[in-house]
C-alpha positions in Angstrom: 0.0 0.0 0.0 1.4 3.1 -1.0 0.6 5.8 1.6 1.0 8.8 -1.4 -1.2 7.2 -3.6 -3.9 6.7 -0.6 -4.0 10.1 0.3 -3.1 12.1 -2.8 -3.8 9.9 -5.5 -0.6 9.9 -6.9 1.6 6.8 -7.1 5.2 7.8 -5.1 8.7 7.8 -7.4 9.1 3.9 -5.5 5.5 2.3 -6.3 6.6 -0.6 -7.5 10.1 -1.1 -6.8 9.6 -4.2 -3.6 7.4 -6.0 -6.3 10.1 -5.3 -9.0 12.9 -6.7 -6.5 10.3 -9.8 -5.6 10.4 -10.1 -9.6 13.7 -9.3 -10.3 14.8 -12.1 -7.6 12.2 -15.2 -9.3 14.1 -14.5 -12.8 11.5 -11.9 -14.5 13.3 -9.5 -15.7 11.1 -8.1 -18.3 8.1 -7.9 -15.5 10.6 -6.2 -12.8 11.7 -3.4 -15.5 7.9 -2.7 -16.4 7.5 -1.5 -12.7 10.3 0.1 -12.3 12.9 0.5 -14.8 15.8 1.9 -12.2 15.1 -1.5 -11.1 19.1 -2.9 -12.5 20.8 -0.4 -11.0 18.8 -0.6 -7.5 20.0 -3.9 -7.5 23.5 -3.1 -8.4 23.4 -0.6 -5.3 21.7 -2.6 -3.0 24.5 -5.6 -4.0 27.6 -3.2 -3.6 26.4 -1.5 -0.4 26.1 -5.0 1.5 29.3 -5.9 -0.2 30.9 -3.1 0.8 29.5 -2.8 4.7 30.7 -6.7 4.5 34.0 -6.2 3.6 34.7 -2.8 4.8 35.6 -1.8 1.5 35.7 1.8 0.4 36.0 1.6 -3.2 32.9 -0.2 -3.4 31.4 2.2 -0.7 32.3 5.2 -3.0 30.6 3.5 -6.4 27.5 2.4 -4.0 27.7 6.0 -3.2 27.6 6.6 -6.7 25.1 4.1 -7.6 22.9 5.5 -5.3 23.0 9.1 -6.9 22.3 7.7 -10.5 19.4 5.5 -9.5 17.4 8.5 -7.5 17.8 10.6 -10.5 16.5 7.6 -12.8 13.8 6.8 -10.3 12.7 10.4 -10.1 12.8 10.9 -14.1 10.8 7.8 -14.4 8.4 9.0 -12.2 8.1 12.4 -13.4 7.8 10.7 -16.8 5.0 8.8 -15.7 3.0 11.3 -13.7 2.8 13.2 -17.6 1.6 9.9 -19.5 4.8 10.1 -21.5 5.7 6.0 -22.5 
């Protein structure tokens, strides 16, 4: 349940993305990136950011930094995308 989309009607820049990782984890690919096309590289950030707090690794924590720049900005542009109808 997305609490945006309850009370303003709108879906929020991550509707989608636990179902996408549930997909994305069973081997659909092409279902995951219909939900949320940032979908491969929250994945790559989510793997690098354990990686890295694993191994106490701070090259990896620098490119999860990273990661996690890029995918906000793709995840915000998707959603802007989407709140205009554009496909």
């Amino acid at each position: 349940v997305c609490i945006m989309r309850e009370i303003l009607g709108t879906p929020c820049p991550g509707c989608g993305t636990l179902t996408a990782f549930r997909l994305l984890a069973s081997g659909d690919f092409q279902g995951a990136h219909a939900l949320q096309p940032a979908i491969s590289i929250l994945g790559a950030w989510l793997t690098l950011s354990l990686a890295a707090v694993a191994f106490g690794h701070r090259a990896l924590a620098a490119t999860a930094g990273w990661l996690a720049s890029v995918s906000g900005v793709v995840v915000v542009a998707v959603w802007l995308l989407r709140l205009l109808h554009v496909s």
